[in-house]
C-alpha positions as MATLAB code, in Angstrom:
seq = 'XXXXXXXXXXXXXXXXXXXXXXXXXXXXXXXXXXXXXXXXXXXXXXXXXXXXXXXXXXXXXXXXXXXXXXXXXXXXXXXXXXXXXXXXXXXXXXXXXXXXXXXX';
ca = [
     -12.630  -39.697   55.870;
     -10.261  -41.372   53.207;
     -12.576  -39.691   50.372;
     -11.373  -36.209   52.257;
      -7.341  -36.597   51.482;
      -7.944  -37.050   48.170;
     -10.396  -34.292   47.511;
      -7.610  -31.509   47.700;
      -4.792  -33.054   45.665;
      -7.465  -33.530   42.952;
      -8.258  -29.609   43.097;
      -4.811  -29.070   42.948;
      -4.271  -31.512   40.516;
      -7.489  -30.150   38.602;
      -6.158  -26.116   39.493;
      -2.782  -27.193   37.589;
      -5.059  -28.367   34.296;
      -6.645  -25.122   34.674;
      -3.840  -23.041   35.088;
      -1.881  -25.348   32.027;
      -4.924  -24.858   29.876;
      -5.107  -20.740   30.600;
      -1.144  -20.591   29.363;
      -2.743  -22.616   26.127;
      -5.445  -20.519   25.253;
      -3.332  -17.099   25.823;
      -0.615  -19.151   24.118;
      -3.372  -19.437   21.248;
      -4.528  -15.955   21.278;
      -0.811  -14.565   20.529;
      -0.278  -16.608   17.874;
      -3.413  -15.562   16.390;
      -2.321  -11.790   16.732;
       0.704  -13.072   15.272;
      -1.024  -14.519   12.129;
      -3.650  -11.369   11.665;
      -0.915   -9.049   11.706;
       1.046  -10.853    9.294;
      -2.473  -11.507    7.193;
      -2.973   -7.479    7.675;
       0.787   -6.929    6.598;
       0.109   -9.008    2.991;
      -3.214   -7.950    2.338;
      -1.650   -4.543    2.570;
       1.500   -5.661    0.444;
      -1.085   -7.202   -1.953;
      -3.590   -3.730   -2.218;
      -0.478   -1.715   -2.966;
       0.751   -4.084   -5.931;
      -2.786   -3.855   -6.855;
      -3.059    0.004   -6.827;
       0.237    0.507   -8.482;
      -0.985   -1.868  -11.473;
      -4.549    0.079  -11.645;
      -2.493    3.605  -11.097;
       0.196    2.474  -14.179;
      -2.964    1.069  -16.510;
      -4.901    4.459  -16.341;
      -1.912    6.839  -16.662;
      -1.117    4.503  -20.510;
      -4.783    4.701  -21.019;
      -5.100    8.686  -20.545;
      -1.654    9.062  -22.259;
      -3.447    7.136  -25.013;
      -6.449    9.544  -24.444;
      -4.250   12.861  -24.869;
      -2.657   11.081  -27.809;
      -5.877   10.322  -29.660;
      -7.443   13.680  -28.907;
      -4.485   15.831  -30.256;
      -4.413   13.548  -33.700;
      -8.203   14.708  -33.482;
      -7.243   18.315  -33.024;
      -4.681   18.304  -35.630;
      -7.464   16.645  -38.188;
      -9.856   19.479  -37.292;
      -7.167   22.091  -37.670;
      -6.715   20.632  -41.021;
      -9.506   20.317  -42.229;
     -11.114   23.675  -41.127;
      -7.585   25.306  -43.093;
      -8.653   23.100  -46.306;
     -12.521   24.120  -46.384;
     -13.010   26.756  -44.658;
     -16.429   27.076  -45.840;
     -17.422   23.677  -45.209;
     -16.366   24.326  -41.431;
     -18.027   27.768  -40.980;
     -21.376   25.969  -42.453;
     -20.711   23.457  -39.565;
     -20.315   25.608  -36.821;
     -23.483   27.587  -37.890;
     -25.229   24.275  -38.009;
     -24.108   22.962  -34.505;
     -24.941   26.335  -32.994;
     -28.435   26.663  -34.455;
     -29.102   23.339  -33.569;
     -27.664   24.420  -30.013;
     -29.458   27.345  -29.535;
     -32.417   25.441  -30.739;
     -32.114   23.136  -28.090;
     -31.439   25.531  -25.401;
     -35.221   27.192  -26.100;
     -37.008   24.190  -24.915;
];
């Protein structure tokens, strides 16, 4: 009989570690919602940096592109006004050789 007492002041003793231990975990589970939003909110912050430096890089690369291709153009006009014959030979060339290629 004197074990009895003491049996239900340890369940409530042991029902107040359980209950203390519940408010810890859900304690621990908002912080961690806490810390993956903020983790989502920089990886986020850190993709957009990163796509801005990648979007800036390939519009100086196809402005370099444009660049280069109309010094080309201008070195073909120029060169077809110099020799004209030279550049009609070369167009007959290129499209016997295409036309050649297109048979087989």
């Amino acid at each position: 009989m004197a074990t009895s007492p003491r049996a239900p002041k340890e369940d409530v003793r042991q029902g107040g570690a359980d209950a203390q231990e519940r408010r810890d975990v859900e304690a621990d589970i908002q912080q961690l919602k806490e810390d993956i939003a903020r983790l989502k909110d920089h990886l986020m912050q850190v993709g957009n940096r990163s796509m801005s430096r990648a979007r800036r890089a390939a519009l100086e690369q196809a402005d370099q592109l444009r660049g280069s291709a109309e010094e080309f153009q201008d070195d073909v006009i120029e060169t077809v006004r110099e020799k004209p014959l030279t550049a009609l030979a070369l167009a007959a060339g290129a499209g016997f050789l295409f036309a050649m290629m297109m048979r087989r």
